[in-house]
C-alpha positions in Angstrom: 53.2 -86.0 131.2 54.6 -82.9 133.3 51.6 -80.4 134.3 53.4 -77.8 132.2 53.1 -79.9 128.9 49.5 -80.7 129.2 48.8 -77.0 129.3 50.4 -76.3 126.5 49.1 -78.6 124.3 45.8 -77.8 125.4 46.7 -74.7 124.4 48.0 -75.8 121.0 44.8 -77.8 119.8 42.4 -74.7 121.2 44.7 -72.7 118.9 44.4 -75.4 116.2 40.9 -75.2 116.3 40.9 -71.4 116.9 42.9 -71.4 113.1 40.6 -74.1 111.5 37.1 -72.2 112.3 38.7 -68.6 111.9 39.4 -69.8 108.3 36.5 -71.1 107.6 34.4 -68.3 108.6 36.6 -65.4 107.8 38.1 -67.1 104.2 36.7 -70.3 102.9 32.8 -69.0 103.5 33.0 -65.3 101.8 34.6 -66.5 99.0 32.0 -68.7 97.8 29.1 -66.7 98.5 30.0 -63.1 98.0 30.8 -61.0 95.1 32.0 -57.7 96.5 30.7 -55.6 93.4 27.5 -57.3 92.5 24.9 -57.4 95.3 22.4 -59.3 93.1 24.2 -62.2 93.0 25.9 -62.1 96.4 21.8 -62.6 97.5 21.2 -64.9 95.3 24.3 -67.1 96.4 23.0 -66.5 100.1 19.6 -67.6 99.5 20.6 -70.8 97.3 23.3 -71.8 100.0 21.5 -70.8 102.8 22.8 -73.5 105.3 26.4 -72.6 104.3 26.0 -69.3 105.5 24.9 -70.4 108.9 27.8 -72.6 109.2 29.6 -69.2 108.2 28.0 -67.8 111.4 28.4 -71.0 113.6 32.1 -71.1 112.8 32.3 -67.5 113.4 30.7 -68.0 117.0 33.1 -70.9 117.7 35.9 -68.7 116.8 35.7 -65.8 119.0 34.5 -68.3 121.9 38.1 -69.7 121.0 39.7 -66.2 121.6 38.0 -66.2 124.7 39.3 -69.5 126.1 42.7 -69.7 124.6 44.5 -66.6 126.4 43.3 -68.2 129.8 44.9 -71.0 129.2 48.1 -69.8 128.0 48.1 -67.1 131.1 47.9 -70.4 133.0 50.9 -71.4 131.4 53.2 -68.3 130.6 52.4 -65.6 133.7 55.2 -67.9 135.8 57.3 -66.2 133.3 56.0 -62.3 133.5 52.7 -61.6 135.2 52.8 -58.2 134.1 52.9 -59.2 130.1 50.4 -62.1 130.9 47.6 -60.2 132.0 48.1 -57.6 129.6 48.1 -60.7 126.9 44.7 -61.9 127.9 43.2 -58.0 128.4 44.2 -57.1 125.0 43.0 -60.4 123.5 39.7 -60.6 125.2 39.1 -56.7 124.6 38.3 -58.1 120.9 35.3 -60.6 121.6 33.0 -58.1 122.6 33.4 -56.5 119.3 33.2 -59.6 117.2 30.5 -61.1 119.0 28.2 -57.7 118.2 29.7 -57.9 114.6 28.1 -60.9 114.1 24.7 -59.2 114.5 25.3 -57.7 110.3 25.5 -61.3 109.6 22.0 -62.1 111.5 20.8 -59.3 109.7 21.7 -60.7 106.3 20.1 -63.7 107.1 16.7 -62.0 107.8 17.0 -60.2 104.6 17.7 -63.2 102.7 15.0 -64.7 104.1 11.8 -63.6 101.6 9.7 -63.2 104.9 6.1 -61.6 103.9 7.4 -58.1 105.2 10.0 -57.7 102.7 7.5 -58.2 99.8 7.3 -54.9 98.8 10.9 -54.1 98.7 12.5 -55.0 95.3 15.9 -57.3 95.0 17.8 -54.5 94.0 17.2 -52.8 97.1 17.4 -56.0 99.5 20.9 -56.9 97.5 21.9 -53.1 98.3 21.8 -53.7 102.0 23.0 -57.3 102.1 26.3 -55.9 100.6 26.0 -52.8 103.7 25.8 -55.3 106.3 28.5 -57.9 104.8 30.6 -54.2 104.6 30.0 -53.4 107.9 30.8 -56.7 109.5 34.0 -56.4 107.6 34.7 -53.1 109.0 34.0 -54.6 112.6 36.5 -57.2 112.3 39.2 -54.6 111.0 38.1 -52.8 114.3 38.8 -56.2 116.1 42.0 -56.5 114.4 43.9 -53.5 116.1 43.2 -56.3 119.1 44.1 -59.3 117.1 47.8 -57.5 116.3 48.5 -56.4 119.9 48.1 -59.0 121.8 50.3 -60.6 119.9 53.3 -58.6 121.0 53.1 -59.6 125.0 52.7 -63.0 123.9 55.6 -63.4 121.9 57.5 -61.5 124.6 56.4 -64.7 126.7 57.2 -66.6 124.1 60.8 -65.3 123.9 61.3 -65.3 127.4 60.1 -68.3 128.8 63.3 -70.8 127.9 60.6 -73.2 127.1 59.7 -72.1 124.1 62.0 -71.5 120.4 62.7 -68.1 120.8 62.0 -67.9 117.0 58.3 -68.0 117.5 58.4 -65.4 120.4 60.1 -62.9 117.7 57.6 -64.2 114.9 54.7 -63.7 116.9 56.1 -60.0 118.1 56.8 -59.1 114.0 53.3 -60.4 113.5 51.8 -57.9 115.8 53.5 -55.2 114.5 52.6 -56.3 111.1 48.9 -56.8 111.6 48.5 -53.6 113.6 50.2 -51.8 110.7 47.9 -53.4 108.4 44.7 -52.2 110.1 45.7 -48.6 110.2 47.2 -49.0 106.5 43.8 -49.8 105.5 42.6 -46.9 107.6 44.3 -44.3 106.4 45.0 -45.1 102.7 42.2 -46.0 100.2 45.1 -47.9 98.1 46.7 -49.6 100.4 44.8 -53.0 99.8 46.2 -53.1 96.7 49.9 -52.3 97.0 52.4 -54.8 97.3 53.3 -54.4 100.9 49.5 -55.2 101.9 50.4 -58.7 100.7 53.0 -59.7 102.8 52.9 -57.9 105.6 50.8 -60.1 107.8 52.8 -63.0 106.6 55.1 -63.1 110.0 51.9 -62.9 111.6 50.4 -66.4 110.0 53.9 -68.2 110.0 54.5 -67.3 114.1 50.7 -68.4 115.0 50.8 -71.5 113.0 53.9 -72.4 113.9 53.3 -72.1 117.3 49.9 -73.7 117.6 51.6 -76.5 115.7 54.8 -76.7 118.2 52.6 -76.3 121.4 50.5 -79.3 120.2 52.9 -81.4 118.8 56.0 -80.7 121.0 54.2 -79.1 124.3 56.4 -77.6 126.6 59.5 -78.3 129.0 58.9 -78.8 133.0 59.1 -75.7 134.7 58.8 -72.3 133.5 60.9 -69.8 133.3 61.2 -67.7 136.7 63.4 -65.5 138.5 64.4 -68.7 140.3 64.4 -70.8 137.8 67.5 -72.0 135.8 65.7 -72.3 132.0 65.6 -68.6 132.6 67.7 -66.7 129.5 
């Protein structure tokens, strides 16, 4: 197996597992522990299921150590093909773990509060429920913060993609649609109160989830041809 195809699916499983414990933290998790508009129960779901919402956290850790790692390795793989787009591939990625990894603090926080220490006696449910639901909020709005990241760097790395003659060129143009449709979806949700629930909010991170998984999938599966694409190199387009 050529140097270049090991890389690659290293690349693919750390974006495998990068997919697996995203999901679990960011989806599978929330959705059987919180209920958005009743505090109350969200705590009491928290404090029943304690363990799962460590896991939640754990995952959540693993996660953004993922987005850490993965971008190294696939500037070890794509920068043959444009240094320039590389480096700004892995600088826009990275630029979002320092932001998730602080979000994560509202989730600590929940778990104190959850916790029925002796210093929280005095403070009645209602109230305690009332700030478990701010801090769940507010890790929310952290990774929406995170997310202008999680759209961008998208675009230099399907313009690798697309480039590199190594790669289907379809997932280079997914992954570039992607990052203008999850960028686009952080702002919508900015700007407009109502945009979570129109139609377009939907759908338009769909390119987005087919480009990644595809990708991961074909970088593990199918790793990649000898030789990159250079200036030098006949695989160039």
């Amino acid at each position: 197996m050529n140097a270049n195809r090991k890389k690659a699916r290293l690349a693919g499983l750390l974006y495998l597992l990068l997919v697996i414990f995203g999901v679990i933290s960011l989806l599978v998790i929330p959705s059987k522990l919180y209920i958005w508009d009743n505090p109350a129960a969200t705590l009491e779901r928290i404090r029943s299921q304690e363990f799962l919402f460590r896991l939640g956290i754990a995952c959540g850790l693993i996660t953004f150590l993922l987005y850490l790692i993965l971008p190294l390795v696939l500037y070890s793989l794509l920068s043959p093909v444009n240094k320039q787009a590389a480096t700004l591939m892995v600088a826009l990625a990275v630029a979002s773990v320092p932001i998730t990894f602080m979000d994560m603090g509202h989730l600590f926080s929940v778990l104190r509060l959850s916790s029925g220490a002796p210093y929280l006696q005095g403070i009645s449910p209602e109230h305690i429920g009332v700030e478990v639901m701010q801090h769940l909020h507010a890790f929310n709005d952290g990774n929406l913060i995170a997310q202008v990241f999680w759209g961008l760097w998208l675009f230099p790395f399907g313009f690798l993609v697309y480039k590199s003659g190594f790669l289907p060129k379809i997932l280079g143009l997914l992954l570039m649609a992607g990052s203008i449709g999850y960028t686009f979806d952080c702002f919508g949700r900015i700007l407009w109160d109502v945009y979570p629930d129109t139609l377009l909010a939907g759908y338009i991170t769909i390119p987005a989830s087919i480009g990644e998984i595809s990708t991961c999938l074909w970088l593990l599966i199918m790793g990649a041809k000898k030789g990159p694409a250079t200036k030098n190199n006949p695989l160039l387009p």
